[in-house]
C-alpha atoms as an extended CHARMM CRD file, in Angstrom:
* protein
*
        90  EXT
         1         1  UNK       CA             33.4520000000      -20.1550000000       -3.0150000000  PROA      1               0.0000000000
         2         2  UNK       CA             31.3580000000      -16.8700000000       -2.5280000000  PROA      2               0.0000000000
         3         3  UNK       CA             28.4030000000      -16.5090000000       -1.1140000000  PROA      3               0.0000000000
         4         4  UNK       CA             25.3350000000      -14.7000000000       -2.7710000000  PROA      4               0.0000000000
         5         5  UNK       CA             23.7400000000      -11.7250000000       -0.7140000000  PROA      5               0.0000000000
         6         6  UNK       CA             20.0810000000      -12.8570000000       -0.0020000000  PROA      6               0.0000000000
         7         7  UNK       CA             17.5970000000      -10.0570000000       -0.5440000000  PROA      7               0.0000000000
         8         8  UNK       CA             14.3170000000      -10.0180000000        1.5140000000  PROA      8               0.0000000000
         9         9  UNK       CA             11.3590000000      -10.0120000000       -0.0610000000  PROA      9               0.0000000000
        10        10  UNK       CA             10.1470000000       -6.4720000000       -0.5980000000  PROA      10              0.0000000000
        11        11  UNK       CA              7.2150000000       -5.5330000000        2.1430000000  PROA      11              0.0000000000
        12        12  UNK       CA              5.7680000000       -3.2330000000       -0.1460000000  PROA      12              0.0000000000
        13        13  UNK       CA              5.0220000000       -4.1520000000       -3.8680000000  PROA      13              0.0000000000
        14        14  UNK       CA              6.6250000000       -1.8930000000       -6.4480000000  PROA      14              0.0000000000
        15        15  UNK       CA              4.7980000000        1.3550000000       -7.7500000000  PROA      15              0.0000000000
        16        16  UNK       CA              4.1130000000        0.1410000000      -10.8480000000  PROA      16              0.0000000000
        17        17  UNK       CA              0.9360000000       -0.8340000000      -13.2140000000  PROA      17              0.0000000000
        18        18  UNK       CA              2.0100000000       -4.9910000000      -13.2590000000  PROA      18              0.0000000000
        19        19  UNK       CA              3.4740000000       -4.7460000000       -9.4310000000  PROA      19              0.0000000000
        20        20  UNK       CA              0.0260000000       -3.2960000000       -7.9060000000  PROA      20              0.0000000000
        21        21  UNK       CA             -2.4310000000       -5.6430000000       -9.9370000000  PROA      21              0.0000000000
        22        22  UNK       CA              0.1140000000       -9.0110000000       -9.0870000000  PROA      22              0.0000000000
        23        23  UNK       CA             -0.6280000000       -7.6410000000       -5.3100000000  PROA      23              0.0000000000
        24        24  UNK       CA             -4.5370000000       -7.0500000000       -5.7730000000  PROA      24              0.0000000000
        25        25  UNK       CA             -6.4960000000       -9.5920000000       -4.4350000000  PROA      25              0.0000000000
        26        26  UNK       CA             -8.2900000000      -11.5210000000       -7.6930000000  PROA      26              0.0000000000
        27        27  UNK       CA            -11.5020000000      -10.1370000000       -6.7640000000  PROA      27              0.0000000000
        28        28  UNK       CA            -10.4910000000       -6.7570000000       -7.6000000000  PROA      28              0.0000000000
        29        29  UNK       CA             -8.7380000000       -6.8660000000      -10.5900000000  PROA      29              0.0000000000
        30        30  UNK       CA            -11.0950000000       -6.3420000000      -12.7520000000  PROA      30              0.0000000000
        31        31  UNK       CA            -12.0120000000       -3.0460000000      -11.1450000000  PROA      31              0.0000000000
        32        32  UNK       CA             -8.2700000000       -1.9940000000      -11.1130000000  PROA      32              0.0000000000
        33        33  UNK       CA             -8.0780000000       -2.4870000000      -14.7200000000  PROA      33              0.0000000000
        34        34  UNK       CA            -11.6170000000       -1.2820000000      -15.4730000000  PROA      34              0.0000000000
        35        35  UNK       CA            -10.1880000000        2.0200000000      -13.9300000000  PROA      35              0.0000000000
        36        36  UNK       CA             -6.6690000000        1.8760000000      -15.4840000000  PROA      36              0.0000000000
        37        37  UNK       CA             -8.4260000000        1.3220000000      -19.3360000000  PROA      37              0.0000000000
        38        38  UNK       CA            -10.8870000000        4.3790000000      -18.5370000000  PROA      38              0.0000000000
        39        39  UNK       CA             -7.6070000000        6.7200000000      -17.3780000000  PROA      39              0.0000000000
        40        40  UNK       CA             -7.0130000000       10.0390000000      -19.1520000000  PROA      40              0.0000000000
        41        41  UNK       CA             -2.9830000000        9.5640000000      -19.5340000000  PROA      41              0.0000000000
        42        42  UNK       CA             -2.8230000000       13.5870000000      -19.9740000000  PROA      42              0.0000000000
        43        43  UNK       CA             -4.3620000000       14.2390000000      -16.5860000000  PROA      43              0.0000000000
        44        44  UNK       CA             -1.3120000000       13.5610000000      -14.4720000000  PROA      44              0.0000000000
        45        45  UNK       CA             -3.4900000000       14.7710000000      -11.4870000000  PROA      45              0.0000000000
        46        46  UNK       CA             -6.0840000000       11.8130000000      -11.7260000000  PROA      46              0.0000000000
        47        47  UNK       CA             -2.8590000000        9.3400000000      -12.9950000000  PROA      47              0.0000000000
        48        48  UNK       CA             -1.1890000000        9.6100000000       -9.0900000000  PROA      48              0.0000000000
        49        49  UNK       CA             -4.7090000000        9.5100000000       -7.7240000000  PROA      49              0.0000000000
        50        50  UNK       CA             -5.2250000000        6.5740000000       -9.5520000000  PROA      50              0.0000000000
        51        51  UNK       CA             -1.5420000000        4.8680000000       -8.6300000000  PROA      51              0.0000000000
        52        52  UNK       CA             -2.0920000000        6.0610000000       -5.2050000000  PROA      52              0.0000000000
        53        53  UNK       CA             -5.5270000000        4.6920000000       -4.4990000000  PROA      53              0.0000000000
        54        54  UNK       CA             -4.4530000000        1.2210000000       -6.4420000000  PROA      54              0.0000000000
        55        55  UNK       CA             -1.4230000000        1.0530000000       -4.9120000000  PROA      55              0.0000000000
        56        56  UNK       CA             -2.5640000000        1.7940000000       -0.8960000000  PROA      56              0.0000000000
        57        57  UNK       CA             -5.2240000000       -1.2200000000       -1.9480000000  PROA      57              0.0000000000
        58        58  UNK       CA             -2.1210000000       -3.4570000000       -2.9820000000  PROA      58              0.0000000000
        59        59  UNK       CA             -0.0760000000       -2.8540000000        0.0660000000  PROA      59              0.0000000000
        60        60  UNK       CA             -3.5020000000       -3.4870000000        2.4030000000  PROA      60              0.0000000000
        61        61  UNK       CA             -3.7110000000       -6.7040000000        0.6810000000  PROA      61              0.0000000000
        62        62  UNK       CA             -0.3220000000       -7.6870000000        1.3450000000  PROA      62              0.0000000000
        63        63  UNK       CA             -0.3430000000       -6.7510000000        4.8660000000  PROA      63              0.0000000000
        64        64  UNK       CA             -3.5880000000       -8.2820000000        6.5310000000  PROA      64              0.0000000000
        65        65  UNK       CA             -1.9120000000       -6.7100000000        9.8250000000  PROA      65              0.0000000000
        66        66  UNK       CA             -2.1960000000       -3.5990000000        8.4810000000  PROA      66              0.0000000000
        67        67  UNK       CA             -5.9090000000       -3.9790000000        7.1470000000  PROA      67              0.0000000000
        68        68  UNK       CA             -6.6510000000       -5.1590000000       10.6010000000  PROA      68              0.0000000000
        69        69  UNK       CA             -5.3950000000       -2.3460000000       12.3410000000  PROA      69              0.0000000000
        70        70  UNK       CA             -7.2260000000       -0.2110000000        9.7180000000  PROA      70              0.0000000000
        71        71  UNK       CA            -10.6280000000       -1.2170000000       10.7900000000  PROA      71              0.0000000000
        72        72  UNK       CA             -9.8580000000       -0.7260000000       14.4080000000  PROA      72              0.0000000000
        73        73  UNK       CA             -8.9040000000        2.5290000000       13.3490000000  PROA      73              0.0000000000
        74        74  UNK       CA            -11.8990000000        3.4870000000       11.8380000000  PROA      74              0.0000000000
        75        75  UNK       CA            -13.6030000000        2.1500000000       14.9440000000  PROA      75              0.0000000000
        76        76  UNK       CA            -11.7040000000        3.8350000000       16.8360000000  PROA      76              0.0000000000
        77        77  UNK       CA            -10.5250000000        0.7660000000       18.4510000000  PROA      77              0.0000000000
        78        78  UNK       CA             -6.9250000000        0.9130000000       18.2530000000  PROA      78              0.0000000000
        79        79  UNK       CA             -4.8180000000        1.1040000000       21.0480000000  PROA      79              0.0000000000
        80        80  UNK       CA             -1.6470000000        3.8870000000       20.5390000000  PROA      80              0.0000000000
        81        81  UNK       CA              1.3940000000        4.2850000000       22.2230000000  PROA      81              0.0000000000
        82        82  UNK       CA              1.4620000000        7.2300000000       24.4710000000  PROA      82              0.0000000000
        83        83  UNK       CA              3.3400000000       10.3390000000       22.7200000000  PROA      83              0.0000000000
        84        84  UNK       CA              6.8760000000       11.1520000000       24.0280000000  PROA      84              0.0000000000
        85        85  UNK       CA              8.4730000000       14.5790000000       24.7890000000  PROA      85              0.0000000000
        86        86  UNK       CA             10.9060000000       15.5180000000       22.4130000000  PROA      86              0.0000000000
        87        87  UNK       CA             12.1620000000       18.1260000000       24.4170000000  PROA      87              0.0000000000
        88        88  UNK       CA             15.9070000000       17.7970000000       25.7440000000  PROA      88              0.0000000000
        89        89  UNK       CA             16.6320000000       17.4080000000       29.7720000000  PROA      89              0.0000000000
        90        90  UNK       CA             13.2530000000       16.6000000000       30.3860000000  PROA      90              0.0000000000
């Protein structure tokens, strides 16, 4: 008997047009694929501007951690580690 490798759940959904709208929170679907229907295909520029802005909104959603620490950010409410030397011998 073998056993199967179990593979974590991915932290980050994929990069993809069905992976980013399964990770979109239902009220902004519609928006997404508002956008995505509008999208000049030829303009690769405004095609990774559109993936990236989509896709940063997916991950947010998955991570409410991360859309916490967002806000505090913007605030200017988030406490950060102190920086480190990365200097040798010191």
């Amino acid at each position: 008997m073998t056993a199967q490798p179990v593979e974590p759940a991915p932290r980050h959904p994929r990069k993809t047009l069905r992976g980013i709208r399964e990770a979109l929170p239902a009220d902004q679907v519609a928006a997404f694929e508002t956008e995505r229907d509008g999208l000049d295909l030829e303009d690769l520029t405004r095609v990774a501007a559109f993936r990236d802005k989509w896709w940063a909104r997916a991950v947010t959603a998955r991570d409410a951690q991360l859309d916490s620490d967002s806000d505090a950010g913007m605030a200017g409410d988030l406490d950060l580690a102190e920086p480190w030397s990365l200097a040798s011998g010191q």
